[in-house]
N, C-alpha and C positions, 0 to 999 in steps of 0.2 A: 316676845319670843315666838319665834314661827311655830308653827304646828309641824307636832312629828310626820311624818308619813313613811310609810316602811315601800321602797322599790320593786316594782313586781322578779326584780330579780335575785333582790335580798330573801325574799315571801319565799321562792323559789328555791334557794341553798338553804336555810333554815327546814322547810318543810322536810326537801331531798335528805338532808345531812343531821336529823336530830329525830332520831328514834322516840318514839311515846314511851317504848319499852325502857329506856337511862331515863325519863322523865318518874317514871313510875318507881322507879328505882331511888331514885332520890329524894322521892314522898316516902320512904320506907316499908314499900312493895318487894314482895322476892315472889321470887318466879315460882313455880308451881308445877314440876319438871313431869311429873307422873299423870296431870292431867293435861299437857300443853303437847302439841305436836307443828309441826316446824312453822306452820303459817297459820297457827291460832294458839299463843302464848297465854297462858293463865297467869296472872298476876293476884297476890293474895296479901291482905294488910286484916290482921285483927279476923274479928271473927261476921261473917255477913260481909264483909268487904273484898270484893273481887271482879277484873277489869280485865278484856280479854284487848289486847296488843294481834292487829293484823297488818293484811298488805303492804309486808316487807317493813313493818314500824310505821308506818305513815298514817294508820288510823286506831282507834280505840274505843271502846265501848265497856258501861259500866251495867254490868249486870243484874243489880238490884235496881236499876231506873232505866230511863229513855235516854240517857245522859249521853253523847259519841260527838266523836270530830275529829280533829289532826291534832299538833302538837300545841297550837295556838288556844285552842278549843280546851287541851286536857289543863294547863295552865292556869285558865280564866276558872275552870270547873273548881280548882283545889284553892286558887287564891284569885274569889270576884274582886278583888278591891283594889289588886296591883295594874299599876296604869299601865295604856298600852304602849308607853317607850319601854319604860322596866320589863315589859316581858316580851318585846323584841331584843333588848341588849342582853338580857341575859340567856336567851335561844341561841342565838348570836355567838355566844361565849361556847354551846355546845355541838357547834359544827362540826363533824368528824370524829365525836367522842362513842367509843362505844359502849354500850351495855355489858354489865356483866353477864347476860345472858349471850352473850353473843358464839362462844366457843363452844358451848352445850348445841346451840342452833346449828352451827354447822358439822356436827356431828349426826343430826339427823338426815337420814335420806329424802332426796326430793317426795315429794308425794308423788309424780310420774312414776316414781319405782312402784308402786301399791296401786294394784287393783281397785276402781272406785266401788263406796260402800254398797250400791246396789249390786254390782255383777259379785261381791265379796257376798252380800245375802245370801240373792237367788243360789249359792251353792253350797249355805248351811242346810243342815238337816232339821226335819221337823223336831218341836220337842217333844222326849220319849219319856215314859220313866224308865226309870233303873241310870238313869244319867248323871252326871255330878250335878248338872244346872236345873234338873229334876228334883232332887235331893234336896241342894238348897232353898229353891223356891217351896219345896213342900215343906220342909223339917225346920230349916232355916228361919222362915220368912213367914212359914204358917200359911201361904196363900191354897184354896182348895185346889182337887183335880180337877173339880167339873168348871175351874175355871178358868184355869191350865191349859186345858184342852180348847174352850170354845176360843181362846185368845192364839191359841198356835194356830187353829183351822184359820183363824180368821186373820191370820200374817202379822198379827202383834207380835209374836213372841217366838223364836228359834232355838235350837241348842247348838250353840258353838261349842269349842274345845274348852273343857273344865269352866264353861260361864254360858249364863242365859243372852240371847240377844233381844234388842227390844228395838224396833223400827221407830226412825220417826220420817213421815210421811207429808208429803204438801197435800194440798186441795186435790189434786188429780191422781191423789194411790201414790203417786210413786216414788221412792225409797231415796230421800234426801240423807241422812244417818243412820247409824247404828249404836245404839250403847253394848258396852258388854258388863254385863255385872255376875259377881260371881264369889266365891267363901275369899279367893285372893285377887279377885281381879275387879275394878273399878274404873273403866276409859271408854271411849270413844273412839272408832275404828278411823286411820285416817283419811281426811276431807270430805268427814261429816258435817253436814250441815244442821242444827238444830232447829226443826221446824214445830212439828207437833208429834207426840206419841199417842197413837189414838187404837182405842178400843169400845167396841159397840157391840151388843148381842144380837144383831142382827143391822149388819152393816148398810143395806140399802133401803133401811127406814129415814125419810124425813130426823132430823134433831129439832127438840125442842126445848131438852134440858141439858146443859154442857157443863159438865163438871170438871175443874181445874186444879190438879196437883201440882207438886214440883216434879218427883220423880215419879218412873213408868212403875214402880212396884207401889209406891202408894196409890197410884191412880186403879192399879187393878184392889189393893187391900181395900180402896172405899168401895171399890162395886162388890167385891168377897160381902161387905157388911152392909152394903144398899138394901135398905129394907123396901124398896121403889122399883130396883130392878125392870125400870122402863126400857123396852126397848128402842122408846127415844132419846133414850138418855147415851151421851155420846162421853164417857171417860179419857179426860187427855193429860198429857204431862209436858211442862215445859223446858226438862232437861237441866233444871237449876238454875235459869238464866232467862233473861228476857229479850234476848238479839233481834234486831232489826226483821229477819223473818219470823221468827216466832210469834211478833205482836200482828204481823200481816195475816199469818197464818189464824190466828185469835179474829182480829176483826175480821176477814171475812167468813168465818163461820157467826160470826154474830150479826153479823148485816144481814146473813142467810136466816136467820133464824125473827129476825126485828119483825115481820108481817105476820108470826105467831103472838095470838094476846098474851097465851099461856107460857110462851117463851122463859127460861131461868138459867140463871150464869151463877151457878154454885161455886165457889172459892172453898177448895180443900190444901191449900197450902198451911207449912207446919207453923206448931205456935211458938214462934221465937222472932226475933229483929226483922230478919230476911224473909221471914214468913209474912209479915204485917206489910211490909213493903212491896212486898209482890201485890196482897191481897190491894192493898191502896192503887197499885196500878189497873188490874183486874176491875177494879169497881169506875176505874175512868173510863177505858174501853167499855164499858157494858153501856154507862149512860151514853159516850160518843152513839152509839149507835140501838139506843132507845131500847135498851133489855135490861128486865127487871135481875137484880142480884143480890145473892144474900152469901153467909157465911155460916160453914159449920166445920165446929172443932174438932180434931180426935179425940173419941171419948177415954175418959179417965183419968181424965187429964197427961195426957199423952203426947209426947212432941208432936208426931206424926201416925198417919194411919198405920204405917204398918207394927209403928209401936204398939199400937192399942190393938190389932189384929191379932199380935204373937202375944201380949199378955191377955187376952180374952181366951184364946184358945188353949195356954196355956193353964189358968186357972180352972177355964169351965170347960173345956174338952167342946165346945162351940161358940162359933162367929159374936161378935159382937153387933151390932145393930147402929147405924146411923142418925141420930134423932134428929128428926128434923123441926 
């Protein structure tokens, strides 16, 4: 029997013509409509399992790993063992078929309509109290003032309309996204990009300790209860996902940091499925690039820090501590 070979111009109407997004759909993914915006679709299966559909359906990326590619790629990802005719002929079969996601997408505005996240920033206001996203982060969320404040001075944190904003930033400052979190609000302003969320008590110190959450309000509740409180200690969050920039944005601070002996890659992510999975990635990069890392839990046996922030403060009317 000959050997298959698939035509660069079959490769071509399959890639063009077969969405990752109806692929993902028919592993028993649904869309994810409240956290997806038109050209970065969230796909959600079970609980920790979640795949972001870009570049018009043509690529995809699994958030809990390193895992991306095309339609070819997302196939081989869900089933290694089917040969590579079977999942040309059956790609093949889905030429021109659309996604149920497809009429919800084009209901959204171009992102050209929206102002990108940074010029949307620069014209939030600092955050104040007496504000809803004040409110929440102190009442809510339990986080203190004086840490509130040194993270708003320091362009971490803003007060948008009824929700906090939380920058995430590349290596050179500048405002690649925005989350907006808030008592009913939970998204991503659009054609944010997920780099790092970072906070430092004194931002133009050298880093020597980098501490790694998921989300920007855990990362600030672990330094609320850093009994260390270095001001080499660099607080970051990776937005719930580990995208292609985020793991760049990760190694090179850790490259940056490899020439210090005392250097450490603290893993503050939560304790659950998604949490172990991150922390498992988290400890490749460290060795990749020769920095020592370790792992600390929320105390009290707590999902996540800001659990064990709001039940500390709640019981004991003060901070819990981080033990190292």
């Amino acid at each position: 029997m000959a050997r298959f070979e698939l035509s660069e111009a079959d490769r071509a109407a399959i890639t063009s013509g077969v969405s990752c997004a109806l692929l993902l759909e028919r592993y028993g993914f649904a869309l994810d409509k409240k956290d997806s915006t038109r050209n970065s679709l969230k796909y959600r299966r079970g609980k920790g399992e979640t795949y972001i559909v870009s570049h018009q359906g043509k690529g995809w990326w699994d958030t809990g790993s390193q895992a991306k590619g095309n339609v070819f790629d997302l196939v081989k990802h869900f089933e290694p063992t089917l040969r590579w005719r079977d999942v040309c002929v059956d790609l093949g079969k889905m030429v021109g078929v659309e996604p149920a996601s497809t009429p919800w997408v084009n209901t959204q505005k171009a992102s050209s309509d929206y102002p990108p996240p940074a010029e949307r920033w620069a014209k939030a206001r600092p955050l104040r109290k007496g504000t809803t996203a004040w409110q929440y982060l102190t009442e809510t969320r339990c986080l203190p003032e004086w840490l509130l404040r040194k993270a708003s001075a320091n362009g971490s944190i803003r007060d948008g309309f009824k929700a906090a904003w939380f920058s995430y930033r590349n290596a050179q400052g500048a405002i690649t996204g925005v989350e907006r979190r808030g008592p009913e609000t939970r998204l991503q302003l659009k054609d944010s990009v997920k780099t790092l969320f970072r906070f430092q008590l004194r931002p133009s110190t050298p880093v020597r300790r980098l501490v790694v959450a998921e989300a920007p309000i855990d990362a600030l509740s672990f330094a609320a209860m850093d009994v260390e409180r270095g001001n080499d200690t660099l607080y970051v969050a990776t937005g719930g996902g580990m995208g292609p920039e985020t793991i760049t944005a990760l190694q090179d601070l850790l490259d940056a940091m490899r020439h210090n002996p005392d250097a450490l890659l603290v893993v503050a992510t939560d304790r659950d499925d998604p949490g172990h999975r991150y922390a498992d990635m988290l400890y490749d990069l460290a060795d990749e690039s020769g920095v020592d890392s370790m792992r600390l839990y929320p105390p009290g046996g707590a999902n996540d820090f800001n659990q064990a922030l709001q039940v500390s403060m709640t019981a004991n009317g003060a901070s819990a501590a981080v033990a190292s």
